[in-house]
C-alpha positions as CSV (number, residue, x, y, z in Angstrom):
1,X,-3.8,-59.6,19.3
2,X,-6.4,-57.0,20.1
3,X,-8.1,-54.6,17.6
4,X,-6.9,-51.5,18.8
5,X,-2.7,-53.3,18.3
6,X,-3.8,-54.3,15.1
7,X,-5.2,-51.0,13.7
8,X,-2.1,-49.0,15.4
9,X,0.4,-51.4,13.6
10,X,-1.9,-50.7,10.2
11,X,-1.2,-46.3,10.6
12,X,2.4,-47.1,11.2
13,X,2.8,-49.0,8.2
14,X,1.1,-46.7,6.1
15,X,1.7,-42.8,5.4
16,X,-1.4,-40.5,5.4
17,X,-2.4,-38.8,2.6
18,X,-2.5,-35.2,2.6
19,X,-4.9,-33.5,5.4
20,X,-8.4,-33.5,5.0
21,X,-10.9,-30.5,6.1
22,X,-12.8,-31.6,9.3
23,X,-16.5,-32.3,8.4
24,X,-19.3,-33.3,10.8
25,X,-19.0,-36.8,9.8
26,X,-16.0,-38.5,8.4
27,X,-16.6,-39.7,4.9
28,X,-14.7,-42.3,2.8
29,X,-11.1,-41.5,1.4
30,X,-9.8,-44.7,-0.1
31,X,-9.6,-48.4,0.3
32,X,-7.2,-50.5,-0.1
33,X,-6.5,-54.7,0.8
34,X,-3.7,-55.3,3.8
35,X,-2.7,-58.8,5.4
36,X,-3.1,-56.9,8.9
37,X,-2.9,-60.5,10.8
38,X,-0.5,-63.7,9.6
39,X,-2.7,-65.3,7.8
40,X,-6.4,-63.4,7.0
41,X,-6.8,-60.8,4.3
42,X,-8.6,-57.5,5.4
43,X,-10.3,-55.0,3.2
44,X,-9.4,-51.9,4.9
45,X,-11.4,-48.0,4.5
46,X,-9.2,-44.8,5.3
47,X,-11.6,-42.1,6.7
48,X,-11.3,-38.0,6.5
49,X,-10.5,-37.9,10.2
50,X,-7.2,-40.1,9.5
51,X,-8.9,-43.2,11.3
52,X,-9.3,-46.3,9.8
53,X,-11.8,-49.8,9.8
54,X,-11.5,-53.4,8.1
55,X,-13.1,-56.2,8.3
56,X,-11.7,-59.4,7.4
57,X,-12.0,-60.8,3.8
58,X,-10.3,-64.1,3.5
59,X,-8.3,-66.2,5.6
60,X,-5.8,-69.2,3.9
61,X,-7.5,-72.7,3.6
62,X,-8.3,-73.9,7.2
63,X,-7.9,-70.5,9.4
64,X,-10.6,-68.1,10.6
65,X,-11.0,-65.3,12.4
66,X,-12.8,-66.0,15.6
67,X,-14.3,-62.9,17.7
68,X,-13.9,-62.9,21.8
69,X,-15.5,-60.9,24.1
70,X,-14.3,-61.1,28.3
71,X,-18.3,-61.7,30.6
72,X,-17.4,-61.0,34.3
73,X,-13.6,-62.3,34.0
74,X,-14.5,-65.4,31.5
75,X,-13.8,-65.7,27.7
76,X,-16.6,-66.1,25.5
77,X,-16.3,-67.1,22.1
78,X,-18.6,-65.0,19.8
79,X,-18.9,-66.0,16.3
80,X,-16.4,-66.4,13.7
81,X,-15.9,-65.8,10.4
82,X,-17.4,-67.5,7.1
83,X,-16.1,-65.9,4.4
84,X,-17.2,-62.2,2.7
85,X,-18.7,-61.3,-0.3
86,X,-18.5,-57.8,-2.6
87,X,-22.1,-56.0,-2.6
88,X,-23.3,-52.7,-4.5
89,X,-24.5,-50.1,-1.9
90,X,-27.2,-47.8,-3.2
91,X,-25.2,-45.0,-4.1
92,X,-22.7,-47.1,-6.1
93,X,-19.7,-47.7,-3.6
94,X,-18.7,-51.6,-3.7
95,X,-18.7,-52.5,-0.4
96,X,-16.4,-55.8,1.0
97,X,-19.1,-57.7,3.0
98,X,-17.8,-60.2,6.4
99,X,-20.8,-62.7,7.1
100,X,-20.4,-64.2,10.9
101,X,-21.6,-67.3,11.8
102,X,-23.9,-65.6,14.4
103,X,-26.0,-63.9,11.5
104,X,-24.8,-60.5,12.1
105,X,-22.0,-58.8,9.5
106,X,-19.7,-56.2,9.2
107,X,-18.4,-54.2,6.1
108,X,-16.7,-51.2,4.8
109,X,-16.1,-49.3,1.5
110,X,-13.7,-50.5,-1.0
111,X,-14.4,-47.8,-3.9
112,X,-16.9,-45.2,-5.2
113,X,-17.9,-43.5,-8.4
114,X,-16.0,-40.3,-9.0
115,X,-17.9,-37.4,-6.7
116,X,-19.7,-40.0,-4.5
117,X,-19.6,-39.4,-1.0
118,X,-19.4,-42.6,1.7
119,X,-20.0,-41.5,5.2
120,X,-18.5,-43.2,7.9
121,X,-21.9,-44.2,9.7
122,X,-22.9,-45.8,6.6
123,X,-20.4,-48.9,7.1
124,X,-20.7,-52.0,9.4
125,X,-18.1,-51.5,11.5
126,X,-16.4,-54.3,14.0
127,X,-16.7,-53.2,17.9
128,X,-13.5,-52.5,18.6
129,X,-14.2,-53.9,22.4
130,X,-14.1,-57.2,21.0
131,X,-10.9,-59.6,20.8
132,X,-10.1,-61.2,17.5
133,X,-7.7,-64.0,16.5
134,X,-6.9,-66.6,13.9
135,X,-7.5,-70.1,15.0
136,X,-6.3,-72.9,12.7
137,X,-9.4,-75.6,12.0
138,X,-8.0,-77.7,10.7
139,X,-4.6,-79.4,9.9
140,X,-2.4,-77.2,7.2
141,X,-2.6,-79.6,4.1
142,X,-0.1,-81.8,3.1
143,X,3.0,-80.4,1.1
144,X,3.2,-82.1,-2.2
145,X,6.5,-83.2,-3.7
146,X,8.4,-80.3,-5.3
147,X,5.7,-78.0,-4.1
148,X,7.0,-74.4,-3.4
149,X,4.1,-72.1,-2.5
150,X,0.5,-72.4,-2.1
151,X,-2.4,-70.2,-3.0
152,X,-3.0,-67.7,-0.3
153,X,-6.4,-66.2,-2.0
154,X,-8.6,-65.6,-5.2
155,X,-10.8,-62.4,-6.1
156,X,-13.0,-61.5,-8.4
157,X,-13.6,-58.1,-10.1
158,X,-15.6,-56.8,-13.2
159,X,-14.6,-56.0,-16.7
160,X,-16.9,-55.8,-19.4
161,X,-14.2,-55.1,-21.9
162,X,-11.8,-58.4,-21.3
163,X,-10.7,-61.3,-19.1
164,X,-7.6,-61.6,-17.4
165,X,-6.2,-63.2,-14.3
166,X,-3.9,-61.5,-12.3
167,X,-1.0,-63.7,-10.5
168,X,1.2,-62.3,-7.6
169,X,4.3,-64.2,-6.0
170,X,5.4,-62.9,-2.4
171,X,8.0,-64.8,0.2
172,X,6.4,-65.9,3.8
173,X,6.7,-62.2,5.3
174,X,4.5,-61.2,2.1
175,X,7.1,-59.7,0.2
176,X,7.0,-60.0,-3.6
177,X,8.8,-62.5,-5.7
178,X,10.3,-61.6,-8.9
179,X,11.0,-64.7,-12.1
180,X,8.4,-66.9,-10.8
181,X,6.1,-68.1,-14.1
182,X,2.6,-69.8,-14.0
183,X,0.8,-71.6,-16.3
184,X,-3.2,-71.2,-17.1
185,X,-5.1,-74.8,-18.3
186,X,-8.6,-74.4,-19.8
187,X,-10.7,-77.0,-19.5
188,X,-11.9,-76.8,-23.2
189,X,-8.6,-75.6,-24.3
190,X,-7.1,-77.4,-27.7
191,X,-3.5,-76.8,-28.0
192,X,-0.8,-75.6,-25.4
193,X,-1.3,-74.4,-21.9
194,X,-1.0,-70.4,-21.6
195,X,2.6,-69.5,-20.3
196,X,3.0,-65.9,-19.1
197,X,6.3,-63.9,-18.5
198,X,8.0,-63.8,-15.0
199,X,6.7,-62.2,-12.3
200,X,8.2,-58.7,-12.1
201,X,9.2,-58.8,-15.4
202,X,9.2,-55.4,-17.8
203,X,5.9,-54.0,-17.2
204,X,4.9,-55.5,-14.2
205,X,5.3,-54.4,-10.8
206,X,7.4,-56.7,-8.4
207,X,5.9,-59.6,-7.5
208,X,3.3,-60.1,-10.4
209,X,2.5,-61.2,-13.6
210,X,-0.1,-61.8,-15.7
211,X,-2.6,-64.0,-18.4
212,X,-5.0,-62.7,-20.9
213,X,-7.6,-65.2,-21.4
214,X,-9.3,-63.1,-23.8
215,X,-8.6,-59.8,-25.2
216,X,-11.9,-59.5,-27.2
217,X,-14.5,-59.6,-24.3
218,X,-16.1,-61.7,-21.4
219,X,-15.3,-65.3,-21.8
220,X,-17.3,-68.1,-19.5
221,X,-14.9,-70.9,-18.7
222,X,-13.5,-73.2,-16.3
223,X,-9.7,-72.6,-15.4
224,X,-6.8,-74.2,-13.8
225,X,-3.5,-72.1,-12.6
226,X,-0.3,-73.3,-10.8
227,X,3.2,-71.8,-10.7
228,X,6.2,-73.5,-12.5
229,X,10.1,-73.4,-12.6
230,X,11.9,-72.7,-15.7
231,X,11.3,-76.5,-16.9
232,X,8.1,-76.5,-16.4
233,X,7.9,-78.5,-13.7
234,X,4.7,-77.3,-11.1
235,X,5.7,-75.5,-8.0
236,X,2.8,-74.8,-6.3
237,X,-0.9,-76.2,-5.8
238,X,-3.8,-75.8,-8.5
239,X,-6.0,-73.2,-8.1
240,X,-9.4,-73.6,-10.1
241,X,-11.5,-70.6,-10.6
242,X,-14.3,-69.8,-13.3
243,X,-15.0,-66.6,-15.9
244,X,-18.6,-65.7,-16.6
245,X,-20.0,-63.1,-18.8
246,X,-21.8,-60.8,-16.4
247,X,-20.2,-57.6,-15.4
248,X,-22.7,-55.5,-13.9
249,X,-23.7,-57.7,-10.7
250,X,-21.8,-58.7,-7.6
251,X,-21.0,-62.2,-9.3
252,X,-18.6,-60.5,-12.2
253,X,-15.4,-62.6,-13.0
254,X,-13.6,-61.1,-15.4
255,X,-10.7,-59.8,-13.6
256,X,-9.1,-62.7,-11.7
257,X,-6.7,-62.0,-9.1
258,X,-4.6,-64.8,-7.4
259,X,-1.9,-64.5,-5.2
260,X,0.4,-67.6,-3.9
261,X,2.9,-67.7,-1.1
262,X,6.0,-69.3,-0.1
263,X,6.0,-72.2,2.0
């Protein structure tokens, strides 16, 4: 699917906000994280002049996102992706960083400090001349018994004030999925496994849930995290993922967000 389908499909899905005054150079309005192709994760910047960039953030376990570009009639493969990584700009904006495999990289603005400006020349934006797909590298891994979802991705995000992973549930179109529990194991842990309350329960928007792993501060540890029925029984894969005490660099986890999908 081309950039330009891909982009067009994004504006049609969602609405505008209200009308910004022209400037010289469009400047950041939000951003915002959209699955814009079946299987890849984009982080996604809305400019003043209603347009939009993305660059790819993370693909499910095997996939990337591999960059084509037509030489006199013949397809050349570019570079593809290996992953991305949040960065502090200089002016404060967390930027959502794509390294390629060629050396070169591409990124745009996730979010700013109140009264910071983000102009659009500012981020590393994809040439929209270029073709970009998923490819598959290698075979999907093998369903276990019983197993119901899988883990689709993991982020990161700072909190100096507490730690808490964040659990969403959708269907295979990436709709949410409401009653679904999980259960958090730490490694050091003595006594019983944290159980947290359905997914879309009171309080939570549809789809998600939640686990405080603690309330009074940032907590290093190693965790584990899978999705279970009403007996307990595991439904999907284990996700490991570790908390460290540092919220004021590019490497905070405090704020874990994990998001599983239905097979």
């Amino acid at each position: 699917m081309r950039w330009q389908a891909l982009l067009g499909v994004l504006v049609l899905s969602w609405l505008l906000p209200p009308a910004v005054l022209a400037q010289a150079e469009p400047s950041w309005v939000r951003g915002f994280p959209q699955r814009l192709t079946p299987q890849c994760d984009w982080y996604v910047a809305l400019w003043s002049d209603g347009t939009y960039a993305a660059t790819p953030w993370r693909c499910e376990p095997g996939v990337v996102i591999v960059e084509q570009v037509q030489r006199e009639g013949v397809t050349t493969e570019l570079s593809r992706s290996s992953g991305g990584y949040p960065q502090l700009a200089a002016n404060g904006c967390v930027e959502y960083v794509t390294a390629w495999s060629d050396g070169s990289f591409s990124w745009v603005p996730f979010s700013c400090p109140p009264g910071v400006s983000y102009r659009k020349s500012q981020a590393g934006l994809l040439d929209p001349a270029i073709d970009r797909r998923e490819l598959r590298l290698a075979p999907e891994p093998p369903r276990e018994p019983g197993q119901l979802y899988r883990a689709a991705s993991i982020e990161f995000a700072p909190q100096c004030g507490f730690t808490l992973v964040k659990i969403a549930v959708v269907d295979a179109n990436g709709q949410p999925l409401n009653g679904v529990r999980a259960t958090v194991d730490w490694n050091d842990r003595q006594g019983p496994l944290i159980v947290t309350k359905p997914t879309g329960d009171f309080g939570f928007p549809p789809g998600w849930t939640d686990a405080s792993l603690s309330g009074r501060g940032m907590v290093i540890g190693q965790w584990r995290l899978w999705l279970i029925d009403a007996a307990g029984a595991r439904l999907s894969d284990i996700v490991s993922f570790e908390t460290n005490n540092d919220c004021e660099s590019p490497n905070a986890k405090q704020i874990v967000i994990v998001t599983f999908r239905a097979l």
